[in-house]
C-alpha positions in Angstrom: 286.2 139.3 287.3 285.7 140.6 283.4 283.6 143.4 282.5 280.5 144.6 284.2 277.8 143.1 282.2 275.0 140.8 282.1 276.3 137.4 281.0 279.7 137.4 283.4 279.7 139.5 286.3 275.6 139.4 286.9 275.8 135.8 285.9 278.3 135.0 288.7 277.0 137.0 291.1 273.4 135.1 291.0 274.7 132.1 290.7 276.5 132.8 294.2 273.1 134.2 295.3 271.6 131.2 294.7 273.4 129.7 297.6 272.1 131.3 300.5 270.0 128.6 301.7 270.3 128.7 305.3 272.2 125.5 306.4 274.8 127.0 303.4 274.9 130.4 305.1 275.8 129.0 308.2 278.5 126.7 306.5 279.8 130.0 304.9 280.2 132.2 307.7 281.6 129.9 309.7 284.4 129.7 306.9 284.7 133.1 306.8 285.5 133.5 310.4 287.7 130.7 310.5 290.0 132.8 308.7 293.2 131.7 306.7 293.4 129.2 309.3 290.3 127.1 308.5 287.8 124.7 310.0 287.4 121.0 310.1 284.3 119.3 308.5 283.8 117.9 312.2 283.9 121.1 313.5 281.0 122.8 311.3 278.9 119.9 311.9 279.5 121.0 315.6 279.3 124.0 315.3 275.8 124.1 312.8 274.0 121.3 314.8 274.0 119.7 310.8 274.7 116.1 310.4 278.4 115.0 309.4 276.2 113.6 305.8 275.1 117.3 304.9 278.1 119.3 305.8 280.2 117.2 303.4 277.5 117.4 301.1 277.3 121.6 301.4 281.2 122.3 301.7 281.6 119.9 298.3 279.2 122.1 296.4 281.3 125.1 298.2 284.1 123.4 297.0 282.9 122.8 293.5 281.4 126.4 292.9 285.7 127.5 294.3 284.0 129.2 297.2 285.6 126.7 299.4 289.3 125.4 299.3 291.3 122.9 301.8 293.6 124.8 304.0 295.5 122.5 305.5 295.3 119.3 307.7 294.8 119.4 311.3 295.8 116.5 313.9 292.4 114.4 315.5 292.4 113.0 318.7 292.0 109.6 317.0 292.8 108.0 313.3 294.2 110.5 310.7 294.5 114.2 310.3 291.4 116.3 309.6 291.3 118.4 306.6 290.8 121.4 306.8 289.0 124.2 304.7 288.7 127.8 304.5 286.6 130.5 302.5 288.1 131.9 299.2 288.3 135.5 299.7 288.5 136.3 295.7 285.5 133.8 295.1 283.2 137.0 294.6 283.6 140.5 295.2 280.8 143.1 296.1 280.3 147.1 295.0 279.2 149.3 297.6 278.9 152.9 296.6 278.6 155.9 299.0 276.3 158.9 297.3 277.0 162.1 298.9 275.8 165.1 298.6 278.8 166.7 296.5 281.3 163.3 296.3 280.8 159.8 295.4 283.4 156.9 297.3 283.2 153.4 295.9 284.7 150.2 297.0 284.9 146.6 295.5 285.3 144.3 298.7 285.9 140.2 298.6 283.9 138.1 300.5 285.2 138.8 304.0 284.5 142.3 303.4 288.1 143.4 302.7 288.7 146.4 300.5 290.2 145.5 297.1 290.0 148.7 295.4 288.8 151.9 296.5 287.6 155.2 294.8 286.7 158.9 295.5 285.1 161.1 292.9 283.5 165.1 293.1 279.6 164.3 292.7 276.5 166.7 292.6 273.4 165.1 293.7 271.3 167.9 292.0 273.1 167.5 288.7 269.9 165.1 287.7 269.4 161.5 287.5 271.3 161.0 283.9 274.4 162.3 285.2 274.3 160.8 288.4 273.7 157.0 287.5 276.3 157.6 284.5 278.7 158.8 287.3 277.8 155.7 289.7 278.4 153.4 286.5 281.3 155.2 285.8 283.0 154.6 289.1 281.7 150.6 289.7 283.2 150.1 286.1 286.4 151.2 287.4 286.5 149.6 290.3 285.7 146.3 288.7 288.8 147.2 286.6 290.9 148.1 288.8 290.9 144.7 290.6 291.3 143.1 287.5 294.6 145.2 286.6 295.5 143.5 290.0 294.8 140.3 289.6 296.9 140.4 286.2 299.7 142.2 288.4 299.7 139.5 290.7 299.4 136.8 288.4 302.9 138.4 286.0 305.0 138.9 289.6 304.1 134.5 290.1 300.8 135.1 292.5 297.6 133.1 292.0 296.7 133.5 288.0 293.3 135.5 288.2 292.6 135.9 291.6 290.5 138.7 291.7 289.1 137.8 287.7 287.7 134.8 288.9 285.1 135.6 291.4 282.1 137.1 290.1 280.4 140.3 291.4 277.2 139.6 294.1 275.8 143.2 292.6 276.1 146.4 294.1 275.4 148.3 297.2 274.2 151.8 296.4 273.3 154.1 299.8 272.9 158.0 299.7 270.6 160.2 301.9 267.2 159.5 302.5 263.7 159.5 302.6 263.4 156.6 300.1 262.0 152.9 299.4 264.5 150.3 300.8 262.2 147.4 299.3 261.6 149.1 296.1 264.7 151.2 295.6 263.1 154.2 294.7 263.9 157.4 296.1 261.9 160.2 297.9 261.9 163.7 298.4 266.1 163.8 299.3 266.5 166.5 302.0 267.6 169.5 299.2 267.2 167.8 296.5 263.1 167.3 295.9 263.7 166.1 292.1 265.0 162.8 292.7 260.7 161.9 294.1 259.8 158.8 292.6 263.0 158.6 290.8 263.8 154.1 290.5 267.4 154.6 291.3 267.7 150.6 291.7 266.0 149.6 288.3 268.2 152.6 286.3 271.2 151.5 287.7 270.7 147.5 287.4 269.6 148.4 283.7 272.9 150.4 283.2 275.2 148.2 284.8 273.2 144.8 284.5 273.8 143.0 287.8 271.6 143.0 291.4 271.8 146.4 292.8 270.0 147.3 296.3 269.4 150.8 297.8 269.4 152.0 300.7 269.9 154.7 303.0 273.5 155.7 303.6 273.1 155.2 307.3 271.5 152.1 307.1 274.0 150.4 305.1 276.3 152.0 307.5 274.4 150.5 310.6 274.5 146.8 308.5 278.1 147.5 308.6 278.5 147.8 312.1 276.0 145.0 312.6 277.8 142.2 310.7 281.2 143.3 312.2 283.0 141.8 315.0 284.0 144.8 316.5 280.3 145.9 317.6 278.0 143.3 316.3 278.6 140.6 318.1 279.0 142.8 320.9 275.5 144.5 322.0 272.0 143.9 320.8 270.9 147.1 320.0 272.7 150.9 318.8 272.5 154.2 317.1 274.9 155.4 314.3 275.0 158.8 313.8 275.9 160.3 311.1 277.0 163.8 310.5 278.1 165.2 307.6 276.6 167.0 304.4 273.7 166.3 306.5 272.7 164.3 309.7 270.4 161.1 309.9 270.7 157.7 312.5 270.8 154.3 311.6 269.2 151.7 314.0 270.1 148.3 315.6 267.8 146.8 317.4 268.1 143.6 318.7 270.6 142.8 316.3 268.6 143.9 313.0 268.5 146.7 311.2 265.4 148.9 312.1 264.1 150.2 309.0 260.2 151.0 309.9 257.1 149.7 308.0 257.7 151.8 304.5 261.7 151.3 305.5 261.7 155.4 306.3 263.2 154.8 310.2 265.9 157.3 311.2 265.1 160.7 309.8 266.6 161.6 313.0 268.2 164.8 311.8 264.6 166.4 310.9 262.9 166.3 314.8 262.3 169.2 316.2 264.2 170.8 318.8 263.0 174.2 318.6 259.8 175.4 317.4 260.6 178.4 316.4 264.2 177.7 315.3 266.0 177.8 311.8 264.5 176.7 308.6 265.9 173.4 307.6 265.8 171.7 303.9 263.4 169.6 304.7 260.9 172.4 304.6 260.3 172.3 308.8 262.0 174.8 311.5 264.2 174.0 314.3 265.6 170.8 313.0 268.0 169.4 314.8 270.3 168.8 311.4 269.6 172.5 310.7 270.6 173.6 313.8 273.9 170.8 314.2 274.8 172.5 310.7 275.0 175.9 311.3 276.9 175.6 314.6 279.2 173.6 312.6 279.3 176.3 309.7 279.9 178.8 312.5 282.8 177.4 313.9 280.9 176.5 317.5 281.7 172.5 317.7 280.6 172.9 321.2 277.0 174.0 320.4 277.0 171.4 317.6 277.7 168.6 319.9 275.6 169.5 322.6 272.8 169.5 319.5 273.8 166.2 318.7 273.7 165.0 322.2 270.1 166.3 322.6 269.0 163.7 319.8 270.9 161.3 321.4 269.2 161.2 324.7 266.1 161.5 322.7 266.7 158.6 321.1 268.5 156.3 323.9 265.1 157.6 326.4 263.1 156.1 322.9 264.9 152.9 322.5 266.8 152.1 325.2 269.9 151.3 323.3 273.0 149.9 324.3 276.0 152.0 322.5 276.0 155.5 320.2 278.6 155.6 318.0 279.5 158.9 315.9 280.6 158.5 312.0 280.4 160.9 309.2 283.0 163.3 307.7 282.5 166.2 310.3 282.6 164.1 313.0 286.4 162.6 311.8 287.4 165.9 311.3 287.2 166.7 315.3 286.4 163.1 317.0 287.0 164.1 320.0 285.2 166.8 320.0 282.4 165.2 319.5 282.8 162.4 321.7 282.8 164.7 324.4 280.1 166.9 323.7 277.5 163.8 323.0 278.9 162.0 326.0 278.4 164.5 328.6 274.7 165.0 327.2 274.1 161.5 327.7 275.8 161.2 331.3 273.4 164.8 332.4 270.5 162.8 331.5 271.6 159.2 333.2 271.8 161.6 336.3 268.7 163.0 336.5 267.0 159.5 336.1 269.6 157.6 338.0 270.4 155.6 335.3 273.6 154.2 333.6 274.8 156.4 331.1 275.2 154.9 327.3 278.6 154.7 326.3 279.4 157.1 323.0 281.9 156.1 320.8 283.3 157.0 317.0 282.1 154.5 314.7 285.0 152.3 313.5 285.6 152.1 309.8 286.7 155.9 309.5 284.8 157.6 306.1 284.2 154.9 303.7 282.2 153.3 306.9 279.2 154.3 304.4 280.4 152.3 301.3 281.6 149.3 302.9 278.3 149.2 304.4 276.5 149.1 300.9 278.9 146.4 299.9 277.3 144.4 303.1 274.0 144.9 301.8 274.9 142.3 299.0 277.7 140.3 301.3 275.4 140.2 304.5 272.4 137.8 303.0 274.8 135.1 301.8 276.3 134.8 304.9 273.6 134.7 307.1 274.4 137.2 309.3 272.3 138.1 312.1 274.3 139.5 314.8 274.6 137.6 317.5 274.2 140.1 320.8 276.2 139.0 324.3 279.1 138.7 323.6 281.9 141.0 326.1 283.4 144.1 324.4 286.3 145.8 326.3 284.6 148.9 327.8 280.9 148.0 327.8 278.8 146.1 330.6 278.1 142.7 330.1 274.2 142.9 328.6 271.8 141.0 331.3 
């Protein structure tokens, strides 16, 4: 993998950008979910609707570019064995960083989203831009590295010589609290820290670090992450992540995409208002309900800070209509159950009145570095393709109509 810089790592990873025409996504993901075990030629022509002609043509240029390696050979119904071939994890490797108020978690995933290397640091978001891009740089640098030190590792103890060294990196995914500018990567007025208006955090870090960077909000990324997986993706159509931690914001699915509003400012969720004449919140408004979620927690009442939560909730499943809520951040892992509870008994009060079926609640799978994978996806997703397919069963949940 080498050094972060311009001419290896950014190289690599937009020459692997490059690839995401759409008959090559499709090729790709199919590989990736084929898993160690592989697919036939056949059976992505199959599968893709492509001719036999332009699959071999796509998985040789896979092939050729070490994305793509045989796996095996598999017996046909008639004349000889198929070969089989599989994705190259190690091919390329993606950053996704997780900016938090006071602590900054980075991971370096391959390309079926697999953690390589992983990394926690003390941040402070008001320490100013300098030192928070030199502490993002910092951290991808030594994630980079660290998959590097294992590549060599594995290469002295007789494994594959420069596994993880020879895939490039796609870029990195950088997510942190909103409001900000998805398409532009430039931040807005970050609830308690005002500062960072205007600041380009995507151009000062792709300067610094040179390779693709993307920002976004650190429920979004978390939201794509859901979105891409198996475990809810392919599952239902449309969901709410929400997130509470150092704050409290939503990400959206709907219909199998990310919602992210015209000027990419959807799910400010923790700054409606609840109460009118309620708490001040950081945002500059009253009766919030992050401000008031917050100091129930701070108080000790995970009860009250629940049934806050909840009250969004409904809000937002009488909105949108969504399938599944599911519950992620660090104060929600710190008493799941909790707030399982709490939200789910909101939910099923209002399903009552209305006579309606009540929206399954659920944590968020991925535990706390849900956020960072997340970012990594907002490099990994586009090669691939991905747009969740919606339908498909999930033990627990109603088949969708």
């Amino acid at each position: 993998m080498g050094g972060v810089n311009r001419t290896n790592a950014g190289a690599e990873g937009a020459n692997l950008l490059a690839l995401r025409s759409h008959n090559t996504a499709l090729v790709l993901d199919l590989l990736r979910t084929a898993g160690e075990d592989g697919i036939s030629r056949l059976e992505l022509a199959e599968r893709t609707g492509l001719t036999p002609q332009a699959v071999s043509k796509i998985t040789a240029r896979l092939r050729a570019e070490g994305l793509a390696a045989e796996a095996g050979r598999r017996a046909s119904t008639g004349g000889k064995p198929r070969t089989v071939l599989r994705l190259v994890p190690g091919a390329g490797h993606a950053v996704g960083a997780h900016l938090d108020r006071d602590e900054l978690r980075t991971v370096l995933v391959d390309l079926t989203g697999a953690v390589v290397v992983e990394r926690r640091a003390p941040l402070d978001l008001g320490a100013g831009a300098d030192a928070v891009v030199a502490a993002v740089a910092r951290e991808v640098t030594e994630a980079v590295a660290g998959a590097d030190m294992a590549a060599d590792t594995a290469a002295g103890a007789g494994g594959a010589a420069g596994a993880a060294r020879a895939g490039g990196v796609l870029g990195v995914g950088v997510a942190l609290p909103g409001p900000l500018d998805h398409t532009r990567g430039v931040l807005h007025r970050v609830t308690g820290f005002p500062e960072w208006d205007g600041f380009p955090l995507r151009d000062a870090l792709a300067r610094r670090l040179g390779m693709p960077v993307v920002v976004d909000k650190d429920t979004n990324a978390a939201a794509l992450g859901l979105a891409v997986g198996e475990e809810v993706g392919r599952a239902v159509g449309s969901f709410a992540y929400l997130h509470l931690g150092t704050g409290l914001g939503a990400g959206l699915v709907i219909g199998g995409t990310v919602h992210r509003g015209a000027r990419t400012g959807a799910g400010e969720f923790g700054h409606q208002v609840i109460q009118l004449d309620g708490p001040p919140c950081g945002c500059g408004g009253h009766g919030c309900i992050e401000a008031l979620c917050l100091a129930a927690v701070a108080g000790g009442d995970l009860d009250e800070a629940a049934r806050v939560l909840g009250a969004g909730a409904a809000n937002l499943v009488g909105l949108l209509d969504i399938d599944l809520v599911l519950l992620g951040g660090r104060t929600v892992a710190a008493a799941p159950d909790a707030f399982v509870r709490g939200v789910a008994g909101v939910l099923a009060d209002r399903a009552r009145r209305e006579g309606a079926e009540t929206v399954p609640v659920r944590v968020a799978p991925g535990g706390e570095r849900g956020v960072a994978e997340g970012a990594a996806q907002l490099l990994l997703a586009p090669l691939f393709g991905r747009t969740p397919t919606p339908g498909t069963p999930v033990p627990g949940l109603p088949p969708r109509p």
